[in-house]
C-alpha positions in Angstrom: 10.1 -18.0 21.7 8.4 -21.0 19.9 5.2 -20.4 18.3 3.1 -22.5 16.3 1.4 -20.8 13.1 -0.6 -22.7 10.7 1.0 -25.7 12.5 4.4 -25.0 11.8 6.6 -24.1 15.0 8.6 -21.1 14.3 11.1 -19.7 17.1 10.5 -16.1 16.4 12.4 -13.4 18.6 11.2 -9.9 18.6 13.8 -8.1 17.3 14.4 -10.5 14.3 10.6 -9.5 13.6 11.6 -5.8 13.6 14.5 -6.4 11.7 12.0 -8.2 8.9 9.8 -5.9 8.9 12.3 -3.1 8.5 11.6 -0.9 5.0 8.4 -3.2 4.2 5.4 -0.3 3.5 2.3 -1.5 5.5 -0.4 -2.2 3.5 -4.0 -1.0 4.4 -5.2 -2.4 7.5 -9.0 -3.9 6.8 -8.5 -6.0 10.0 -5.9 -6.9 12.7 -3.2 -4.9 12.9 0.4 -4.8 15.2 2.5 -2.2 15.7 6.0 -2.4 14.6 8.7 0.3 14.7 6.2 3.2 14.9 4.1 1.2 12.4 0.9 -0.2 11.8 0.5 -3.3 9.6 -1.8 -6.1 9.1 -1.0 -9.0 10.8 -1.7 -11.1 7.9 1.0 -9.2 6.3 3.5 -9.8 9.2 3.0 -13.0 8.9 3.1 -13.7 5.4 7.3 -12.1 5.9 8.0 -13.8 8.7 6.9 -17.2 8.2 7.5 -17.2 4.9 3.9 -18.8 3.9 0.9 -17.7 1.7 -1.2 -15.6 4.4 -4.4 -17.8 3.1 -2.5 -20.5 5.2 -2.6 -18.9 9.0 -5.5 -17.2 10.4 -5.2 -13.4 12.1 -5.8 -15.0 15.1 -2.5 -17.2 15.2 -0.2 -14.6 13.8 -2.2 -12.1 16.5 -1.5 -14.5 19.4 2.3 -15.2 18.3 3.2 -11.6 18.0 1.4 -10.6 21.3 3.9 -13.4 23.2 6.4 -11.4 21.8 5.1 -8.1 23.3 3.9 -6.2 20.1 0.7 -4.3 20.8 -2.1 -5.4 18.6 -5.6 -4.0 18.0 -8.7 -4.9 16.0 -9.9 -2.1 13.9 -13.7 -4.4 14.1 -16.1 -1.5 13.5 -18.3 -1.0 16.3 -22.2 -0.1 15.8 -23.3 3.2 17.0 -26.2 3.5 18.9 -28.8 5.8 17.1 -28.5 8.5 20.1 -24.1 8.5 19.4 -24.7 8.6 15.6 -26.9 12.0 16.1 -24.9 13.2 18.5 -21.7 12.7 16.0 -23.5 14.4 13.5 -24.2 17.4 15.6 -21.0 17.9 16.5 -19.6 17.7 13.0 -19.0 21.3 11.3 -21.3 22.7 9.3 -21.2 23.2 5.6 -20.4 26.5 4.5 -23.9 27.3 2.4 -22.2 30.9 1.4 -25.8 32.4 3.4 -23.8 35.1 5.5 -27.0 35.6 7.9 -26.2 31.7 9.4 
């Protein structure tokens, strides 16, 4: 499938993409990510080894885009704001510290 990152068209075929990415460790994943073979990897990174470019070239979004043609699943790992009612109610329902008071 023809895709265009960082305004070069690259005819990229999913497995070739699997193959590449094939014994490459993931890095940390601060934003974007794709899964690949079981996988999770930045899409920066995935598109930095397949097109061959410095990954300041291409934004997330293009590689994103591309990869989802393909059929790779991809996610945003965005944090999203709790609500002051969900971040008490997560800090209820976290476990207690063990103070060493056996009376509780």
């Amino acid at each position: 499938m023809r895709v265009v990152i960082a305004r070069f068209p690259f005819d990229l075929i999913k497995t070739e993409v699997q193959d590449s990415m094939k014994g490459v460790k993931p890095e940390p994943i601060t934003g974007e990510s794709v899964l690949i073979g079981g996988r999770h990897y930045p899409v920066k990174q995935v598109g930095e080894i397949i097109t061959r470019q410095d990954r300041r070239d291409f934004s997330a979004g293009e590689v994103t885009r591309a990869l989802t043609r393909l059929g790779f699943t991809c996610s945003s790992s965005t944090p999203v704001a709790r609500t002051p009612l969900e971040e008490a109610s997560a800090l209820l329902q976290a476990p207690a510290a063990p103070d060493g008071d056996p009376t509780g």
